[in-house]
C-alpha positions in Angstrom: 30.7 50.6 22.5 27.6 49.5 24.1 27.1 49.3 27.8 27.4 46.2 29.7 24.2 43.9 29.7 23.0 41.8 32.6 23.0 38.2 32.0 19.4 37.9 32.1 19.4 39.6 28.2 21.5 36.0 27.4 19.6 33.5 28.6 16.4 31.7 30.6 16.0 29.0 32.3 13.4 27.8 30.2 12.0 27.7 26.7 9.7 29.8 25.2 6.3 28.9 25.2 4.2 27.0 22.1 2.7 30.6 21.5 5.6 32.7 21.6 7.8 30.6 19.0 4.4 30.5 16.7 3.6 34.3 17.1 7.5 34.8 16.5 7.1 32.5 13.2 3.8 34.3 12.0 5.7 37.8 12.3 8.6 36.7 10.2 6.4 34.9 8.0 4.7 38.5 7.4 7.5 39.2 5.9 7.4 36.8 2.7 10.6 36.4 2.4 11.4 32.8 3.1 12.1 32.6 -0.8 14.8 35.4 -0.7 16.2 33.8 2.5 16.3 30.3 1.5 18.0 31.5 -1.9 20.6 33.6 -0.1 21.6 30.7 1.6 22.2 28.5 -1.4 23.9 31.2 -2.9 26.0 31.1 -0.1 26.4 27.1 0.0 27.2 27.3 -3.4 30.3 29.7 -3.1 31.6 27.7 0.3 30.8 24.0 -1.2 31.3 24.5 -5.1 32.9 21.3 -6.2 30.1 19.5 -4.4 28.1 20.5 -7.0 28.6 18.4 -9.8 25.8 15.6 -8.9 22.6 17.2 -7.7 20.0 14.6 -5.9 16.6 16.0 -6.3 13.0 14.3 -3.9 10.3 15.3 -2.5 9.1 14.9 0.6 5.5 14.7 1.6 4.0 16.2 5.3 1.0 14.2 6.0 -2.4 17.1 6.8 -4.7 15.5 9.5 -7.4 18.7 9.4 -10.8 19.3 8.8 -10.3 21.0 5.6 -10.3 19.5 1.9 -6.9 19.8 0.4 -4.8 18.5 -2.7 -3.6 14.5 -1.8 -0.3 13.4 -2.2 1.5 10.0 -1.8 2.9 9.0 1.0 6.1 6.6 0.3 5.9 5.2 3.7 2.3 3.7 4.3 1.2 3.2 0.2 -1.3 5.4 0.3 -2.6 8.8 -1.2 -3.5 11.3 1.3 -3.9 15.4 2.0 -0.6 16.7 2.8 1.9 19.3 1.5 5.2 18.7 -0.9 8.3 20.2 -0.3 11.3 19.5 -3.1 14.7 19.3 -1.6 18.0 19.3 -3.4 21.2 18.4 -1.7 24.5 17.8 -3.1 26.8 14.6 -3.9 27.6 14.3 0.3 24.0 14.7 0.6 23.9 18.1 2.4 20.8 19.6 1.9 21.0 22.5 -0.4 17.7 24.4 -0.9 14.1 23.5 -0.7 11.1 24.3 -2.7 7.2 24.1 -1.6 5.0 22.9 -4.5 1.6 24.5 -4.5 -0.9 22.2 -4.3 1.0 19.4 -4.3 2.8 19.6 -8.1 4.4 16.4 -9.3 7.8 16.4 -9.7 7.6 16.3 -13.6 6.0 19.8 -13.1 7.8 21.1 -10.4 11.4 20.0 -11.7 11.7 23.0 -14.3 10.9 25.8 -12.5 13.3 24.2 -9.9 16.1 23.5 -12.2 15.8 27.3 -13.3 16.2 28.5 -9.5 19.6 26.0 -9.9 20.9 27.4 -12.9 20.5 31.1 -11.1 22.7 29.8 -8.2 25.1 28.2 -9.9 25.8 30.1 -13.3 24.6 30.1 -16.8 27.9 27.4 -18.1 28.1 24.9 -14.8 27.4 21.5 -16.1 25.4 19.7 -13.4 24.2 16.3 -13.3 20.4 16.3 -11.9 19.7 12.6 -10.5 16.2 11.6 -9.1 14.0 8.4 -8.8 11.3 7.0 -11.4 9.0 9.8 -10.2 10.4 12.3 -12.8 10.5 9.9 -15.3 9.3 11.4 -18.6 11.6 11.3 -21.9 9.9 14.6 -23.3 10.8 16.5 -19.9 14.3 14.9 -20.7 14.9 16.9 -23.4 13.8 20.1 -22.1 16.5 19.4 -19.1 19.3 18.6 -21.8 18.5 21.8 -23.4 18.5 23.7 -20.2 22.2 22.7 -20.1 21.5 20.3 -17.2 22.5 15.8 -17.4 20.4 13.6 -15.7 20.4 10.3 -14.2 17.7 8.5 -13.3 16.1 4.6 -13.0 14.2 3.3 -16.1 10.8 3.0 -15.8 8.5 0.7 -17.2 9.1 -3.0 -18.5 12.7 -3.7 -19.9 14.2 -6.5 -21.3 16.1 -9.0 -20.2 20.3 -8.9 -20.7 21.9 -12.7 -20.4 23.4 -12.4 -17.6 26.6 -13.5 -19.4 26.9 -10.1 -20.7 27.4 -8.9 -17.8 31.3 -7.4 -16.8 32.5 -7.0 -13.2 33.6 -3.6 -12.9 35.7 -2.6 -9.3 37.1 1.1 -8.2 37.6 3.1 -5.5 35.2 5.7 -4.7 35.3 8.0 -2.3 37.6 6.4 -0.2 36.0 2.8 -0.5 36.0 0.2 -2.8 32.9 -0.6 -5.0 32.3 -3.5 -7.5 29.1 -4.4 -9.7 28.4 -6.4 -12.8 27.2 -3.8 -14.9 26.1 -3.9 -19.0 26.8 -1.0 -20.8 24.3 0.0 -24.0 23.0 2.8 -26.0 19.2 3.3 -25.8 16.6 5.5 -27.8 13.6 7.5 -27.2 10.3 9.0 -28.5 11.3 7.8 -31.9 14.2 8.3 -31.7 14.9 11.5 -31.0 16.2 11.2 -27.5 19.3 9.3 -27.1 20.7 8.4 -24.0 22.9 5.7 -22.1 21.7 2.6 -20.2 23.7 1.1 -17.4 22.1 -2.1 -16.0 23.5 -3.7 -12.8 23.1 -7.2 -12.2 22.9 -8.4 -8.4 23.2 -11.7 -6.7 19.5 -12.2 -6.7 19.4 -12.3 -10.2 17.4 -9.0 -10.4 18.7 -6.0 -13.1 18.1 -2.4 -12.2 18.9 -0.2 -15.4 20.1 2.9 -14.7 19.6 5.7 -17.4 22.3 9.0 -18.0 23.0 11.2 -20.6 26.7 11.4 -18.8 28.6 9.6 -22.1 32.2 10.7 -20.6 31.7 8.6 -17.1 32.7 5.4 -16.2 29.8 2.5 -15.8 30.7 2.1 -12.2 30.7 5.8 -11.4 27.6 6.2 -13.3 26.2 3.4 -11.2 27.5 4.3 -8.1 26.4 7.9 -8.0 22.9 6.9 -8.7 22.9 4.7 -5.5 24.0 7.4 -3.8 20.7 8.8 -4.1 19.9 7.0 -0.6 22.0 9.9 0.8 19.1 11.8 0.5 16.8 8.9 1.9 18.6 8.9 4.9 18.8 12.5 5.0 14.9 12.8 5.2 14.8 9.5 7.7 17.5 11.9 10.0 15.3 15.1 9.7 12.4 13.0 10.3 13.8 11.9 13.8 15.9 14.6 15.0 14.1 18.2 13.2 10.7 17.1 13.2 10.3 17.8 9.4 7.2 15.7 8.7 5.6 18.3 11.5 3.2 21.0 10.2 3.4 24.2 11.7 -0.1 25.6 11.6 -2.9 24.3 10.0 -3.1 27.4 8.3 -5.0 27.7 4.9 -5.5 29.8 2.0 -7.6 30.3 -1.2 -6.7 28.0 -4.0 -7.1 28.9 -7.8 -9.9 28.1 -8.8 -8.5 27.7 -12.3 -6.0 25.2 -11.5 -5.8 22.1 -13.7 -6.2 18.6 -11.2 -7.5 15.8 -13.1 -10.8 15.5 -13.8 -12.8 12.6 -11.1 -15.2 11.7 -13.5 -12.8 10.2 -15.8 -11.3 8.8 -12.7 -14.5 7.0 -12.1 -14.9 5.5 -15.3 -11.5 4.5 -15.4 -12.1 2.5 -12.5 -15.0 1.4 -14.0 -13.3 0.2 -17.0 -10.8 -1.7 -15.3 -13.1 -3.9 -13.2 -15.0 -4.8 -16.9 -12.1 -5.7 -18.7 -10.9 -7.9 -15.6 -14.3 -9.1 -15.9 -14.2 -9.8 -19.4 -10.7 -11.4 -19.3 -12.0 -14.1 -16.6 -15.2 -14.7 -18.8 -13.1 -15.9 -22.1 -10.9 -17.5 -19.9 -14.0 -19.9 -18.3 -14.9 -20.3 -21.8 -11.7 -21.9 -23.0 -11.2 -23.8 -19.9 -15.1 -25.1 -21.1 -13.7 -26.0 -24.3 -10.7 -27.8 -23.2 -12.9 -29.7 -20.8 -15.3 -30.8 -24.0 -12.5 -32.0 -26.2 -10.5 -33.5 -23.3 -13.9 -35.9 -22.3 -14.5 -34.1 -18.6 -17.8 -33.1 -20.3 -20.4 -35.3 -19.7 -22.8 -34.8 -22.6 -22.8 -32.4 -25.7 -25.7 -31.1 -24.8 -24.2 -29.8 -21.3 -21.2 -28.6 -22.9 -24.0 -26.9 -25.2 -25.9 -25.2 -22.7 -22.6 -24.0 -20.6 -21.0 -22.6 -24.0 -23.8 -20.4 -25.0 -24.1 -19.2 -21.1 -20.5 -18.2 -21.5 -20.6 -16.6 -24.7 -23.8 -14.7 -24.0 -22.1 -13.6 -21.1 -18.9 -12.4 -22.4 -20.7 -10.6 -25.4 -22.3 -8.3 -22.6 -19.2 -7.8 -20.8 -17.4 -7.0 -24.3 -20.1 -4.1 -25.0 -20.2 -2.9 -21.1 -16.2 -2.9 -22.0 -17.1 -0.6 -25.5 -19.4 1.1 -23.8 -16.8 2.5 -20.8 -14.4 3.4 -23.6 -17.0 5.2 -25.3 -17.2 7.7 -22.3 -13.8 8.1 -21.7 -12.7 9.1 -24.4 -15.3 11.9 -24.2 -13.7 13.1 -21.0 -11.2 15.1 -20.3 -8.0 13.7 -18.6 -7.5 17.4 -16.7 -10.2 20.1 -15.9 -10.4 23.3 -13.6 -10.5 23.1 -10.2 -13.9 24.8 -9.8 -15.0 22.3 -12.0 -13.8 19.4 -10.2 -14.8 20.7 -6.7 -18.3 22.5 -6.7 -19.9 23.2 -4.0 -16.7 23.1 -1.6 -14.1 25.5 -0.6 -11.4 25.9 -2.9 -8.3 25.8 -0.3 -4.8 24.5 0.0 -2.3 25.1 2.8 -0.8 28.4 3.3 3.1 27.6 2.0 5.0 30.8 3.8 4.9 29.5 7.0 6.1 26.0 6.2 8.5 26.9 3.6 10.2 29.1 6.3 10.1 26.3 8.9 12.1 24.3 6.4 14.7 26.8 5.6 15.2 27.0 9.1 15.7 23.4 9.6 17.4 23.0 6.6 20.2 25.7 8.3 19.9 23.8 11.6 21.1 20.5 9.8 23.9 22.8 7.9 24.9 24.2 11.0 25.0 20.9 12.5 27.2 19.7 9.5 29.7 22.2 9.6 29.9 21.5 13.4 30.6 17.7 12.9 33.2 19.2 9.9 35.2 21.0 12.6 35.5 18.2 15.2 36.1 15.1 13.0 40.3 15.7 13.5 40.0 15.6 17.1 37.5 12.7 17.6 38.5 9.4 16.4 34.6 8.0 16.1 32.8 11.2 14.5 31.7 8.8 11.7 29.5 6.7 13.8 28.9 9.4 17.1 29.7 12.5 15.7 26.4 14.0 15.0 25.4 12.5 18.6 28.4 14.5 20.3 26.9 17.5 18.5 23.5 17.0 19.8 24.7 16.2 23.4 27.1 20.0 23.3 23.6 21.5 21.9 21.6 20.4 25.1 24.3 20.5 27.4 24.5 23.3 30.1 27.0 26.3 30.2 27.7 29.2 32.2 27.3 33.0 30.5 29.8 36.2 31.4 29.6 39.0 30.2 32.5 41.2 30.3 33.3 45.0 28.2 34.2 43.3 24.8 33.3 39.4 25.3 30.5 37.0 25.9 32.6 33.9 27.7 30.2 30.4 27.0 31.7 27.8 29.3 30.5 24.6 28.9 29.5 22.1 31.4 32.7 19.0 30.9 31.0 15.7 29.2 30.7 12.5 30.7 34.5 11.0 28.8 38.0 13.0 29.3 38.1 12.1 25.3 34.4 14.0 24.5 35.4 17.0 26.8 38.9 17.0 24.9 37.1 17.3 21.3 34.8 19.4 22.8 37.3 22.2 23.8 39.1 21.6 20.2 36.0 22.6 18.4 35.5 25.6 20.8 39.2 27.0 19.8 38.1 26.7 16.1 34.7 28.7 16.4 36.9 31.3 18.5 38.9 32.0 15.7 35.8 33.2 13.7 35.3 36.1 16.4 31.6 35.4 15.8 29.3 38.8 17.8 26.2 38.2 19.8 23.5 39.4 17.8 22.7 42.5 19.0 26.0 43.8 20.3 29.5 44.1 19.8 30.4 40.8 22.4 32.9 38.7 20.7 31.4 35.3 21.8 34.4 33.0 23.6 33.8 28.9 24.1 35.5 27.6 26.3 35.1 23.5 28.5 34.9 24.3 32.3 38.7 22.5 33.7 40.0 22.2 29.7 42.3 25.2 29.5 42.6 27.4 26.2 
């Protein structure tokens, strides 16, 4: 057994400074092994929350960079706008419990980053699971489709693009009960087809009071149109999941400002086709408007709102002159884009600058760490809901409020005795010294030693 330890070895009556948590983080960091970690953990999730598994709800979520140094954009959902920053890709499950989380390099889309993801899942959860991956119209791409069918993986997703119209007397009201609570849409069920043909999947389209249809597209043939719908809005799970982590864990917080070299090979799309596709737009918006004058010239002339023949004349051939250079200004555009390439090497884009992105070990570790926080915080909430009648609504509050609150540490021979200051209700302090019985039971050791830790609320006997 080891010897007795002072309480000073427990606890401070401070924080650590800035400095001493990042010096901590660059030294584990060293390491490089946030992967492993983060994949141990999912491995474990898996085994504890297995039949949460079934629906999958893959984002990404963009940290906004404001440095000095040039780095791959990405969009940022929140303000509109394109901007340096770094991508992670979460997954949670069907309750919206984060799962794992991936860094992209450089900012990957999602239609690149979804494979190598998907293959990570199909390591954790066996080679025969059938999972259903579903994601917004960022991953939308039929050909990537059928690489995730053949991986053994369904998907549901929105449609993306235009879509036609359904008469709205097609549509069936459809009520259940779904986890616990009733639903009802007026869905339309249909068959739809793909790159020729060769990709068949299911639409569901749901029509709201608004008048509005949002079609919904699944290769899950064996589920019902309302479950099909409903798990698809239950995608804002994970919206509200990165809204929480956003307010409470600081995720949209970069660590360090930290870079590293890029490859210089890396395909990014090439900025001088950017700039002629620009280009190209603003001539055929001016060429549009031009034809349009002219046949608002002509309906004027054959309507009488033309004075004379020879000013309808002198207008006409203006126009026409006119729209002739904008047509050839339009060919001309073409002409050059089609003789440049959509992607090209990152040297090649960028000479003359540093070739950097930044450094992902650092910030993927800061998210496995939160990622375990929230768990943790979870599992918490898990454990009190019997004993507190509101842990819907003020459950994860009550969590945070026992985090911060103050205790009193003992150490004896073979324990570590946590007393916790009582909270402000009789009812709080009651759940509170509930929850502390259950994580007795687990017999848990301070790191370090071989103190079982025991919880206890000061006045709430065991």
């Amino acid at each position: 057994m080891r010897p007795p330890i002072s309480d000073a070895s427990f606890g401070l009556d401070r924080l650590p400074e800035v400095k001493t948590l990042r010096r901590k983080l660059a030294r584990l960091a060293s390491r490089k092994a946030s992967q492993a970690f983060g994949r141990e953990l999912a491995r474990r999730r898996i085994a504890e929350r297995g039949r949460m598994m079934g629906f999958l709800y893959l984002d990404g979520h963009v940290r906004a960079y404001h440095g000095k140094h040039t780095i791959p954009k990405a969009y940022l959902t929140r303000t509109r706008l394109a901007a340096p920053g770094t991508t992670g890709y979460w997954v949670n499950d069907q309750k919206g419990e984060p799962l794992f989380v991936v860094t992209a390099e450089a900012n990957a889309a999602m239609t690149r980053m979804r494979v190598p993801i998907l293959e990570e899942v199909r390591t954790l959860i066996g080679p025969r699971r059938r999972v259903t991956i579903v994601f917004g119209r960022g991953g939308w791409s039929p050909k990537l489709f059928q690489k995730l069918l053949a991986m053994g993986f369904d998907i549901m997703t929105y449609r993306k693009g235009r879509v036609r119209r359904i008469a709205e007397k097609r549509f069936v009201l459809r009520t259940a009960k779904l986890d616990g609570r009733p639903v009802k849409y007026l869905l339309y069920d249909q068959p739809v087809r793909f790159l020729r043909g060769r990709l068949r999947l299911r639409q569901v389209t749901r029509l709201t009071d608004n008048g509005k249809q949002t079609p919904i597209l699944t290769s899950r043939w064996d589920l019902r149109e309302i479950v099909v719908a409903y798990r698809m809005f239950e995608r804002w799970r994970q919206e509200n999941f990165f809204k929480y982590m956003r307010q409470e864990f600081l995720i949209d917080a970069l660590c360090d400002y930290q870079v590293e070299p890029d490859d210089p090979e890396r395909s990014v799309p090439n900025p001088a086709r950017k700039a002629v596709d620009k280009e190209l737009r603003k001539a055929r918006v001016r060429w549009n408007q031009l034809k349009q004058t002219y046949g608002d010239a002509s309906l004027d002339y054959i309507e009488g709102r033309t004075p004379t023949m020879r000013e309808f004349q002198a207008a006409d051939k203006k126009i026409y002159r006119e729209i002739q250079e904008a047509a050839e200004r339009v060919a001309e555009l073409a002409a050059q884009q089609k003789l440049l390439p959509l992607r090209v090497p990152l040297a090649e884009a960028r000479p003359d600058q540093d070739l950097v992105k930044l450094s992902t070990e650092r910030k993927h570790l800061t998210n496995v760490l939160k990622l375990v926080a929230y768990q943790i915080e979870s599992d918490l909430l898990n454990l009190i809901r019997p004993h507190y009648a509101r842990a819907e609504e003020e459950g994860r509050t009550l969590i945070q409020t026992v985090l911060q609150s103050t205790a009193t540490l003992e150490p004896t021979d073979q324990e570590l005795r946590v007393t916790l200051s009582p909270l402000s209700s009789h009812h709080r302090s009651q759940a509170v010294a509930a929850l502390c019985e259950n994580l007795n039971t687990a017999e848990t050791r301070f790191p370090g030693t071989d103190l079982r830790m025991k919880f206890a609320v000061a006045g709430y006997p065991r």
